[in-house]
N, C-alpha and C positions, 0 to 999 in steps of 0.2 A: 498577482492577485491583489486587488483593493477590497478590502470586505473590511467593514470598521468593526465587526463583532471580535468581542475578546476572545483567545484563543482559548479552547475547551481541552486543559490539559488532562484533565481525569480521562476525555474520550482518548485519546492519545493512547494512553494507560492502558486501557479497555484494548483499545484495536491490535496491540504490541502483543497483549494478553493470548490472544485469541491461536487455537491451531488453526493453521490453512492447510490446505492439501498444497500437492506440487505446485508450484506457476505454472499459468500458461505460458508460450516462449515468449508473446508478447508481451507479458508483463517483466521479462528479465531486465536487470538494471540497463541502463545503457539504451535502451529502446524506445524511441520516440511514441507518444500517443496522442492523441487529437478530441479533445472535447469542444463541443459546441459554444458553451458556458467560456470557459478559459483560452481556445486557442490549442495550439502546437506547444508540447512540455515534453520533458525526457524524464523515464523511469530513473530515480536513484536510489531505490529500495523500496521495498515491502515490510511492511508490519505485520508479525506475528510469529509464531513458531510453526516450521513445515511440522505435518504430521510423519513418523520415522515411516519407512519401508516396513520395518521389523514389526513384528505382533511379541508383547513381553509374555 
């Protein structure tokens, strides 16, 4: 990625922040994905916290 914008660490913070529900399978680490913008890149993590199975 070449983008001369400074990195937006606050959003970082925010998106880490954030529940997600389960992954799709294709977003599991290890898993190739294909953007138009970037080309061919490999999942190595997601940001945020899964939302539990469990209801408190």
């Amino acid at each position: 990625m070449t983008d001369n914008k400074p990195t937006d660490y606050a959003a970082i913070i925010r998106a880490a922040n954030q529940t997600i529900p389960e992954p799709l399978e294709w977003l599991s680490g290890g898993r190739y994905v294909y953007s138009p913008e970037y080309g061919v890149g490999e999942v190595m993590a997601l940001l945020g916290r899964l939302k539990s199975s469990t209801s408190c």
